[in-house]
C-alpha positions in Angstrom: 94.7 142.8 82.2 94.4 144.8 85.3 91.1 147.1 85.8 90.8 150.5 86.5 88.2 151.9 88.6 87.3 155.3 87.8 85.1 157.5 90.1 81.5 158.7 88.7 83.7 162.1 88.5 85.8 161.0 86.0 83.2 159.5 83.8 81.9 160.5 80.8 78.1 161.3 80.7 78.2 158.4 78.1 80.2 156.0 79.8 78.0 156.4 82.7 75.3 155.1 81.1 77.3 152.4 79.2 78.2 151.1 83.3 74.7 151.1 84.3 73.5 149.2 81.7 75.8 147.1 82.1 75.5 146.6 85.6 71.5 146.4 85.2 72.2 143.4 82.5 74.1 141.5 85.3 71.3 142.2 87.8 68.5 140.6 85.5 71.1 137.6 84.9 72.1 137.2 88.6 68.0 137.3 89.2 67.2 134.5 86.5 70.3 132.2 87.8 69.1 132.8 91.8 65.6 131.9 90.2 66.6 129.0 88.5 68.6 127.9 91.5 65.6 128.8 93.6 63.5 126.5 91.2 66.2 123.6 91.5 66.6 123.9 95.4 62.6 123.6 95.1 62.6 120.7 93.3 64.8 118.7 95.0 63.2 119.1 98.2 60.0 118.3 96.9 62.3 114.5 95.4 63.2 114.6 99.3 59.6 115.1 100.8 58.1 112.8 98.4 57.6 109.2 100.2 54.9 105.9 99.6 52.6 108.0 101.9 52.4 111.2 100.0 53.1 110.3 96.9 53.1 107.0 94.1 56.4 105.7 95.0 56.2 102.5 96.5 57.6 101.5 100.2 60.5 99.8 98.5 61.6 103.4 97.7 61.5 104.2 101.5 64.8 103.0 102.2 65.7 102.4 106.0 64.4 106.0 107.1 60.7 104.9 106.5 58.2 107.3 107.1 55.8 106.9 110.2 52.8 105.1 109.2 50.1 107.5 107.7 47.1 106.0 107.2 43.9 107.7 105.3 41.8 105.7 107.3 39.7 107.4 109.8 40.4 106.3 113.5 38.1 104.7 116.1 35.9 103.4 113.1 36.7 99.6 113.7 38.4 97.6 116.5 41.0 95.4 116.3 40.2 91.8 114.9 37.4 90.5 113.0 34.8 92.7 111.7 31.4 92.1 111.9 30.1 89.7 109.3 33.3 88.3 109.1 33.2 84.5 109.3 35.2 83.5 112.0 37.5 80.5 112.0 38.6 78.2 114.7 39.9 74.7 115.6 36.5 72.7 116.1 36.4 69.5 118.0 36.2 66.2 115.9 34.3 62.7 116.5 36.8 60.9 115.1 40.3 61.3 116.0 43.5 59.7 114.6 44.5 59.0 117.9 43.0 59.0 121.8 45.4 59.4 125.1 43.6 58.7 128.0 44.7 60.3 131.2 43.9 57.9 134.8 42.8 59.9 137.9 44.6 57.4 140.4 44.4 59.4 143.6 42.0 62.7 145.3 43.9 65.9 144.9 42.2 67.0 147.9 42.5 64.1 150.4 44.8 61.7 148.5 42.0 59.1 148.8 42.9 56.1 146.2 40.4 56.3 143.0 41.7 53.7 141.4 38.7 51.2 141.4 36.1 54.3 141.5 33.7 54.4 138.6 34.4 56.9 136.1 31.6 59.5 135.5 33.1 61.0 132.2 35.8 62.1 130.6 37.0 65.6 129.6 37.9 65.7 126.1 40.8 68.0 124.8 41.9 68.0 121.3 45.5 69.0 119.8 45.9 69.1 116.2 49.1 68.9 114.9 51.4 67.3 111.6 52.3 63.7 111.6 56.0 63.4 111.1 56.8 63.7 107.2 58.1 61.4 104.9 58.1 60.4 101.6 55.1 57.9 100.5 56.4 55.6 98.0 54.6 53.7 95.5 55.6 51.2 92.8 53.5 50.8 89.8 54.4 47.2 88.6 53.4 46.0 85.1 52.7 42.5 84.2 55.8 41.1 81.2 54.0 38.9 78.9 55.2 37.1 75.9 52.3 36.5 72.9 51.8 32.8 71.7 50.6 33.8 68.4 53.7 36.1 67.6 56.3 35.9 70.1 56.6 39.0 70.8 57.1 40.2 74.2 55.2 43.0 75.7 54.6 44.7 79.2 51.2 46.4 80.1 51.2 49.9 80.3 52.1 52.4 83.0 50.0 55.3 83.8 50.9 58.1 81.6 52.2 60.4 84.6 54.3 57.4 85.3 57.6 57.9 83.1 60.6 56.7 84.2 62.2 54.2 86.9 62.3 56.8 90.0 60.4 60.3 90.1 58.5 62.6 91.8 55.1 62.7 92.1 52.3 65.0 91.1 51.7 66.4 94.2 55.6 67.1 95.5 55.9 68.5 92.2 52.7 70.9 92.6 54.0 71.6 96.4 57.7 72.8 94.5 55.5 75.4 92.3 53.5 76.8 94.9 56.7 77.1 96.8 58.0 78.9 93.9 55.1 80.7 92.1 53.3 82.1 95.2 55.5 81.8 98.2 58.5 83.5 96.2 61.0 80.5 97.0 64.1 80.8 95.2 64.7 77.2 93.9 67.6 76.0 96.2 65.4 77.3 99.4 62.9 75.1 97.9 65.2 72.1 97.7 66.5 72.9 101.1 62.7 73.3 102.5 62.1 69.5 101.1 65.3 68.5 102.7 64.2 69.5 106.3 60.9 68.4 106.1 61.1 65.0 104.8 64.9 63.9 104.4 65.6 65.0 100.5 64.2 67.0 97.8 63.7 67.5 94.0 66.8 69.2 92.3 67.1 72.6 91.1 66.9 71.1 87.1 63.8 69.0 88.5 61.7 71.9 89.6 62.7 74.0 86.8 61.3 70.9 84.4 57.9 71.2 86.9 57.5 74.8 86.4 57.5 74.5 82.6 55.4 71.7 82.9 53.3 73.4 84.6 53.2 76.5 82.5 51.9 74.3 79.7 49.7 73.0 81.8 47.5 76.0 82.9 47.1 77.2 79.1 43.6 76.2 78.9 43.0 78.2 82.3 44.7 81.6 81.1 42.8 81.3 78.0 39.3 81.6 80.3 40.8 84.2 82.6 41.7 86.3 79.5 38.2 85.5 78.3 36.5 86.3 81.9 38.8 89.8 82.3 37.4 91.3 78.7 34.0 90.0 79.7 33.9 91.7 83.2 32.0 94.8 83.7 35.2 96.5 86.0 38.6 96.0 85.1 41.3 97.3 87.4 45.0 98.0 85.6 48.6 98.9 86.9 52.0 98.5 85.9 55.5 98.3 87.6 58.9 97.9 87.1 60.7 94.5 86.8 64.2 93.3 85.9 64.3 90.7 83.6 67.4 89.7 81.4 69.2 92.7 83.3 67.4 95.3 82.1 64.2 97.2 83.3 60.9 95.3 81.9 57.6 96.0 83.0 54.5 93.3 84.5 51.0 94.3 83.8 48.3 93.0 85.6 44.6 93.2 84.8 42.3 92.0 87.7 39.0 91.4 89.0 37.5 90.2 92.1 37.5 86.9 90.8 40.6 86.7 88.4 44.2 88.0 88.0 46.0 88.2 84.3 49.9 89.1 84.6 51.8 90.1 81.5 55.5 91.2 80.7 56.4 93.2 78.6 60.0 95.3 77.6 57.5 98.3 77.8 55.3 100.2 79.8 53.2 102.4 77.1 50.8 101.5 74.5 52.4 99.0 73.0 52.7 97.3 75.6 48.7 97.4 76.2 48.2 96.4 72.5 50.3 93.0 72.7 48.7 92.5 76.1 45.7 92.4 74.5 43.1 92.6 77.9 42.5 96.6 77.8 41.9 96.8 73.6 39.1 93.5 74.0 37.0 95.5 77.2 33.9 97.0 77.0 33.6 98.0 80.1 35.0 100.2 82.8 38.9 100.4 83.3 40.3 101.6 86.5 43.8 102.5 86.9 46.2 105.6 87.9 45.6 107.8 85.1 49.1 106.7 83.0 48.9 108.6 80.0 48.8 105.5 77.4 45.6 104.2 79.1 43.4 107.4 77.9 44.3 106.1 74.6 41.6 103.9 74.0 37.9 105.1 73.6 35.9 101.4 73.7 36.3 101.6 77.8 35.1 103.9 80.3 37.9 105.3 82.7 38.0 105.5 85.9 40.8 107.1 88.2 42.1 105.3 91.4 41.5 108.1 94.3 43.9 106.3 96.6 46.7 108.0 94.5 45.2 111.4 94.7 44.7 111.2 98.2 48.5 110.8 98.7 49.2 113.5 96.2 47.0 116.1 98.0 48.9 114.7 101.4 52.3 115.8 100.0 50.6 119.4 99.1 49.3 119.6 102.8 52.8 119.0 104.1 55.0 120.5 101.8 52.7 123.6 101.3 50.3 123.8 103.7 47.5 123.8 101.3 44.3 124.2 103.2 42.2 123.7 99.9 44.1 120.5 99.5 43.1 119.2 102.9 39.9 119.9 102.1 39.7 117.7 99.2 40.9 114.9 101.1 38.0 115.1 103.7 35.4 115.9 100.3 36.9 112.8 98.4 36.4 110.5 102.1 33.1 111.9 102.2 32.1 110.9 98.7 33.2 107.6 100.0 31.5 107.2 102.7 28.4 108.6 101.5 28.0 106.1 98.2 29.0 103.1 100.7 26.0 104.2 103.1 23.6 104.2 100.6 23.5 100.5 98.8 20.7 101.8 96.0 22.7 104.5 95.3 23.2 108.7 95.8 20.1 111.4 94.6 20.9 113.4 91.8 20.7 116.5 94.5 23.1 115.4 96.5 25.3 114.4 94.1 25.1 117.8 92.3 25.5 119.3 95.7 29.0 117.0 96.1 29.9 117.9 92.9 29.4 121.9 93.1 31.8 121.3 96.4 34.5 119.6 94.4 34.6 122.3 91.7 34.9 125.2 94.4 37.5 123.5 95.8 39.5 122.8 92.4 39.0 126.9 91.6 39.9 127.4 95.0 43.3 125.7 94.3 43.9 127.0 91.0 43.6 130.6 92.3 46.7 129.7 94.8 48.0 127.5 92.2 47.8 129.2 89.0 48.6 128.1 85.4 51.7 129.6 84.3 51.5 131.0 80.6 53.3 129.6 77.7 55.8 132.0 76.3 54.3 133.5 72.6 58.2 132.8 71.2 58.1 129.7 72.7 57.2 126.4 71.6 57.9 124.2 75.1 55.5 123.6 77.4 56.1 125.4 80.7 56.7 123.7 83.6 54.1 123.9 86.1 53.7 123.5 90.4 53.0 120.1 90.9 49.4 121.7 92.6 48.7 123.1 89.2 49.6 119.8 87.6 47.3 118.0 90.0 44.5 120.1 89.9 44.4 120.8 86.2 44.1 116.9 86.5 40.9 116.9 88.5 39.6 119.5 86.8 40.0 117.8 83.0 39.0 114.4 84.0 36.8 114.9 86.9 34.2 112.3 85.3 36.6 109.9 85.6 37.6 110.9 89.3 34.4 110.8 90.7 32.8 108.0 88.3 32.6 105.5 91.6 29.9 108.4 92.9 27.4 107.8 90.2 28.1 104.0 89.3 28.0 101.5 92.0 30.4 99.0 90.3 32.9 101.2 90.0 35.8 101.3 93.0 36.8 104.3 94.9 40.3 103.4 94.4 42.6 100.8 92.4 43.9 99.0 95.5 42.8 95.5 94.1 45.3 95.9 91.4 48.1 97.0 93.3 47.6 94.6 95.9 48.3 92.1 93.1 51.4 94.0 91.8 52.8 94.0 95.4 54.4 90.9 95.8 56.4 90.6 93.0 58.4 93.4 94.3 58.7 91.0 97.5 59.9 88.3 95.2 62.8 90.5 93.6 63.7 91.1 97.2 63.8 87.4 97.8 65.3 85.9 94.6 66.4 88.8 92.6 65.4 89.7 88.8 64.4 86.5 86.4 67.7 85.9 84.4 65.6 85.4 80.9 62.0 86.6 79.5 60.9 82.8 79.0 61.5 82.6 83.3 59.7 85.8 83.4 56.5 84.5 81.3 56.8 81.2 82.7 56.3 82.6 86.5 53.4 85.3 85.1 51.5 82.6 83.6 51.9 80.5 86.8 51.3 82.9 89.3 48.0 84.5 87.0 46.6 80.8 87.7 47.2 80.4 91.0 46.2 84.4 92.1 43.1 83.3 90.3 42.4 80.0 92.2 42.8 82.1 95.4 40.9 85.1 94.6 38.0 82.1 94.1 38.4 80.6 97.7 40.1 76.9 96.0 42.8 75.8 97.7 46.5 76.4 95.5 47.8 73.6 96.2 44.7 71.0 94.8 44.8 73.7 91.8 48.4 72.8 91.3 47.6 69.5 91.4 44.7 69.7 89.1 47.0 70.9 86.3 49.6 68.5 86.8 46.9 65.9 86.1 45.9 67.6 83.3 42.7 68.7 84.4 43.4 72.9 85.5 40.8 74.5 87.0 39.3 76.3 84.2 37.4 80.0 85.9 33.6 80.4 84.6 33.0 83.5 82.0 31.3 86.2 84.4 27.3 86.6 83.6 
């Protein structure tokens, strides 16, 4: 139907009206969809600002245009190399070599006299350490045949229980295999190939897959103690993240301490998740992690909040928003640090009061830029708020938990021993991809939680390996 324009003149006083309602109603709509487009364009580019440095997404999520490096240290504090109190480590010369070269002076560099016959004063000494060629060392376990006398019946003397058919492998290839596997993130035909190069063949794919369940089985006296040792422990550090198992997204938990590392899997990442776990419902203690909402739900732990994370959320607010108060966090939170690391026997109530007043200023500081936005009174939903607000009304609810490491010297300032943990699994999906079934998933967790463990407490992997396969796993003292 075609329109007709009519001019103000031959309009109706009514009609007038009725037109500049009307156009005043598609005003207000235009406004709300330019606002809602507004809030959309917003959002987005916050997704696209948002990288591992400013925010919890991990490098993986970087993709090839990686940020430049951004680090939170402070610069010029330490040069490069060790640091002081650090125990060096070098090659030290031995008394007693596997083998001696000697080298004959025959002639004078300088006047080519002969120094053939010439007494020798000393000798220089130089030592190279290196690996003997490899190759397999066999050996044959031979049992006596005998036939009884009295009975007749023939009978051969028994082999050694790890000893179980005509040909295998030993313990010790077989604990090299799950190292391989379990901490260096081998997929297991790299691992076959590895053996192949280094000393002619190598265990097959179905043999190492028989180790690593053997081994699992093993190590179940050793994850009952680390279980036992991580409830016990006064600090408890937790984190979560994603992994594919069976094809579908499952989650690893880890609960660590200095000393130990307990992996989990679990189709979950929530409560239930925790609950089945088992590790964060049996503490007592403190439990540090990233503030995920299921961890606040259980009262018999203390929380503590890993700063590391705020410090990158505060980043992103400095770039994307130029948010002085924000920067000034950053420098308060360092200087909390820095402060409780200086002074071993701990911070005086005045000038922890004093740090505290700071931090609150600064939180009302970003709330007045940042303000709540009110819930509608016909409205149910929560509104959506700035991520500042979000942040801040963060600090401000659980600020106990945020600055807990400033009155309690065991607690951390951040949760970086836990995520250093989580790291390299997301190196091993790189290398071999997701686990194909949940049993491979809990069989590598289980694994990997004994042999973190046996690092974390300065043994050597590969003797732990080998410890299990004999039967006797290295089995982690209860903390005091």
């Amino acid at each position: 139907m075609k329109k007709i324009l009519l001019s103000p003149d031959q309009l109706s006083r009514e009609a007038l009206i009725a037109l500049i309602v009307q156009q005043a109603e598609q005003i207000e709509a235009l406004q709300g969809q330019v606002k809602r487009l507004e809030a959309q364009v917003e959002k987005l580019e916050r997704q696209i600002a948002k990288n591992s440095t400013n925010s919890s997404k991990p490098p993986s999520s970087d993709g090839l245009k990686k940020p430049a490096p951004k680090s939170q240290r402070e610069r010029g504090k330490r040069k490069t190399g060790g640091q002081p109190g650090h125990n060096g480590e070098t090659l030290e010369i031995v008394d007693t070599p596997d083998a001696v070269v000697f080298h004959a002076l025959r002639q004078c560099q300088q006047c080519q006299y002969d120094l053939s016959e010439v007494t020798v004063d000393r000798r220089m000494r130089r030592q190279v350490f290196d690996l003997p060629p490899a190759r397999w060392e066999v050996t044959e376990h031979q049992a006596e045949v005998k036939r009884c006398p009295g009975c007749g019946w023939v009978q051969h003397a028994p082999f050694p229980a790890q000893v179980r058919a005509p040909t295998q492998y030993g313990m010790r290839a077989l604990a090299q295999a799950v190292y391989l596997h379990s901490y260096q993130l081998l997929p297991l035909a790299r691992i076959q190939e590895w053996f192949i190069d280094w000393v002619g063949h190598g265990p097959s794919e179905g043999t190492i897959q028989r180790a690593l369940e053997q081994m699992s089985a093993a190590v179940a006296p050793a994850l009952d103690a680390i279980y036992a040792g991580v409830t016990h422990a006064e600090v408890v550090r937790f984190d979560e993240t994603g992994l594919r198992i069976a094809g579908r997204l499952g989650w690893l938990h880890t609960a660590s301490t200095p000393d130990l590392t307990y992996y989990t899997v679990h189709a979950q990442r929530g409560e239930e998740a925790l609950l089945d776990a088992g590790v964060l419902p049996a503490c007592r203690g403190w439990a540090v992690h990233d503030g995920f909402t299921s961890y606040w739900g259980f009262t018999t732990v203390r929380h503590a909040l890993c700063n590391a994370h705020h410090l990158r959320e505060l980043e992103f607010l400095v770039e994307q928003y130029q948010a002085k108060w924000a920067k000034s966090m950053q420098l308060l939170l360092l200087t909390m640090k820095h402060r409780r690391e200086a002074a071993p026997q701990g911070l005086s109530r005045a000038v922890i009061a004093a740090l505290e007043r700071r931090y609150d200023r600064l939180i009302a500081q970003g709330l007045a830029a940042f303000p709540p936005l009110p819930r509608s009174p016909d409205s149910k939903q929560r509104v959506a708020q700035h991520p500042a607000t979000n942040l801040l009304l963060r600090l401000r609810k659980h600020r106990d938990a945020v600055l807990a490491f400033l009155r309690h010297a065991e607690v951390p300032f951040d949760n970086n021993l836990a995520e250093r943990d989580l790291r390299m699994m997301k190196v091993k999906q790189k290398i071999s991809g997701c686990f194909r079934t949940w049993d491979g998933a809990e069989l590598f967790v289980a694994i990997r939680s004994y042999l973190s463990t046996a690092r974390k407490q300065g043994l050597s992997m590969l003797h732990a390996a080998h410890l299990a396969f004999l039967g006797s796993p290295l089995i982690p003292p209860l903390p005091e």
